[in-house]
N, C-alpha and C positions, 0 to 999 in steps of 0.2 A: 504494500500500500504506500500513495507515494506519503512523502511527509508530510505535504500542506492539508493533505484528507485527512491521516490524522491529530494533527491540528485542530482542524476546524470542527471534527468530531468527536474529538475527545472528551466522556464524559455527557456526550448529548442527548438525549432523546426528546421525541415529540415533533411540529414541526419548525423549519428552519425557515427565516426569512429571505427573500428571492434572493440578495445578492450573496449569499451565500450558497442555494442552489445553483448560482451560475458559478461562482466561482468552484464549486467542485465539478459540476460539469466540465468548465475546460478544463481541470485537472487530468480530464479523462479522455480530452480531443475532442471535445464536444461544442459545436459554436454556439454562443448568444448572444444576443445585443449590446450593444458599448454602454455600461451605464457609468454612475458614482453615485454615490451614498452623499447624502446632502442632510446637517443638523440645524445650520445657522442660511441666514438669509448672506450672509458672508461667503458661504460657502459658494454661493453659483458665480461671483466674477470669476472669469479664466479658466470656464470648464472643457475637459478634455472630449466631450462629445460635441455632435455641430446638431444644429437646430433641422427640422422639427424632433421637436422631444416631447417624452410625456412623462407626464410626474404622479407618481403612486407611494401610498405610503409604503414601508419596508419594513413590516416588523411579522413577528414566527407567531406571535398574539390574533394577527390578522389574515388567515386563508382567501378569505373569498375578498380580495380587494374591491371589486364594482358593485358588490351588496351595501356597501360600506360609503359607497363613492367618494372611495382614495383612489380613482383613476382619471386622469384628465388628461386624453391624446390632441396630438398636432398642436400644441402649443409651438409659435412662430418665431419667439425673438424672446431675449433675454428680462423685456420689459413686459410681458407680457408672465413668462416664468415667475417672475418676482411676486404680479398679481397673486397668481394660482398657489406658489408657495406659502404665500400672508395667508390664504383663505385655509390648506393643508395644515399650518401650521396652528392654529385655530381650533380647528376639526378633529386636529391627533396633537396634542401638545406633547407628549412624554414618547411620541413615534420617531425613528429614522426616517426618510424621505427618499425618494429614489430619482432619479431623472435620466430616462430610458433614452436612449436611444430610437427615433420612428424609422421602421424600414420600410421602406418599397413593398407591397403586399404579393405576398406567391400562394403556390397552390398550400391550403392549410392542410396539413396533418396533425395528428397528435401518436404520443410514444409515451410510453408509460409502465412503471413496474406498479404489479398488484400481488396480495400475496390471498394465492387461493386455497380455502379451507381444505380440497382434497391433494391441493399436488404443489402446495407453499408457493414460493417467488418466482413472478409468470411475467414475461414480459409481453404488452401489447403495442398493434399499431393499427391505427384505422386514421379514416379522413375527418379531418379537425374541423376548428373554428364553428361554427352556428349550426352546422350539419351535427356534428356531431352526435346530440340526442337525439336527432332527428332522424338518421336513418339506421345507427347503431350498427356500422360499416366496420367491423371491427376485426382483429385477428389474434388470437395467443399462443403462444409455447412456452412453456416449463424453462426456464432458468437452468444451465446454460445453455445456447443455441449453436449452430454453426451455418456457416452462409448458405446452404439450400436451406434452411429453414427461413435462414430472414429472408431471401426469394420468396417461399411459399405464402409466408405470412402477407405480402406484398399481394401475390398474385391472387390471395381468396379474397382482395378489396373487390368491392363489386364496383367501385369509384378510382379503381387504379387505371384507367385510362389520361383520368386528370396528370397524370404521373407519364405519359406514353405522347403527349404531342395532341389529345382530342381539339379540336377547333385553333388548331396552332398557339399550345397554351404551353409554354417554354419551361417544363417542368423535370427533370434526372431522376428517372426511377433508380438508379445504380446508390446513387447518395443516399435515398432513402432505406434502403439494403444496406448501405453501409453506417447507415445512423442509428438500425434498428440491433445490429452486431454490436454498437459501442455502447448501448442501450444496456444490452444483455452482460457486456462485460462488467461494467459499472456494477450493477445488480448481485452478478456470481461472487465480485470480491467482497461487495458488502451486504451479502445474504445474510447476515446475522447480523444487522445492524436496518438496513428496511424495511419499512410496515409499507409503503405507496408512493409514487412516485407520478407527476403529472404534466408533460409537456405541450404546454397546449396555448394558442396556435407554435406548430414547429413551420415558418414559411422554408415550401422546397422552388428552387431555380433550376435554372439550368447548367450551373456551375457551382451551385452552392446553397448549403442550407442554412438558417436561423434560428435557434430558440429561443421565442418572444417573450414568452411568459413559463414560468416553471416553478411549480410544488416539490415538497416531501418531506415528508413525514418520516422521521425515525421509529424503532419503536422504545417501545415504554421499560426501563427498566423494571425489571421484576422486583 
């Protein structure tokens, strides 16, 4: 395991605030969005992401961010930030703050570990963003996987065309295969350590992937 995982896990359970799921994500080879952790109104001059950004609060207290409306995208300019931060700040006094990074929107997926009562920590993948409950396009295999598996898992999407070029829609099925491998490895090393795992939207390109938004939950010490 590398050091900065355990690090940042040492001692943990329950769940973890996003920048902290990102940051172990790319421990893992995993891309996300550019963010930084923001406490003070100080903190936004001379920040290391460019505009549009969005600002959500960041704390392991608060899972569903937009039940809460700690989310506020496409914010344009640093003056405008500053607004949204005063009203955040406000809203969540004793929270961290985050200021996302906006990407370019791709085809959504989502990826995710679940740990199932007959066969423990299962990695999934299905077609993301608003769809998601809705058409419940989804695919599992048991922890650990191997590449024809993340293929299969791919190919039982009934919405994997999105993923194939449908309507000249510029999207890498290979990346998603190769996201859903690093998914399952993440998972295998720390199979005793998570309870769930939620990347949701992951935007796919055609040279490259994103994780926009990202859960998990550890589990609970005994």
């Amino acid at each position: 395991m590398d050091a900065a995982v355990k690090k940042l896990l040492a001692g943990r359970s329950g769940a973890l605030a996003e920048n902290e799921v990102k940051d172990l994500l790319r421990a893992y080879g995993i891309p996300t969005t550019r963010y930084q952790v923001v406490r003070d109104e100080k903190d936004l001059k001379g920040l290391s992401v460019r505009f549009p950004v969005a600002l959500k609060v960041c704390s392991a207290k608060i899972l569903h961010k937009t039940d809460v409306g700690g989310v506020r995208l496409n914010i344009q300019n640093e003056q405008e930030l500053r607004q949204v931060f005063k009203e955040f700040r406000k809203k969540f006094p004793e929270e961290n703050l985050l200021v996302d990074q906006m990407e370019e929107k791709g085809v959504e997926i989502i990826i995710g570990l679940v740990q199932d009562p007959t066969f423990d920590l299962s990695v999934m993948c299905g077609i993301g963003g608003v769809f998601t409950e809705l058409y419940k396009d989804v695919s599992f295999r048991v922890v650990p996987i191997d590449a024809y598996d993340a293929a299969q898992m791919v190919e039982e999407l009934a919405g994997k065309k999105l993923l194939e070029g449908f309507r000249g829609i510029k999207a890498n099925k290979q990346l998603v295969i190769d996201l859903v491998l690093k998914v399952s490895a993440l998972g295998e090393e720390l199979i005793d350590l998570v309870d769930q795992m939620d990347l949701n939207p992951v935007f796919v390109y055609e040279k490259r992937v994103c994780v926009v938004d990202a859960k998990l939950v550890l589990k609970k010490e005994e």
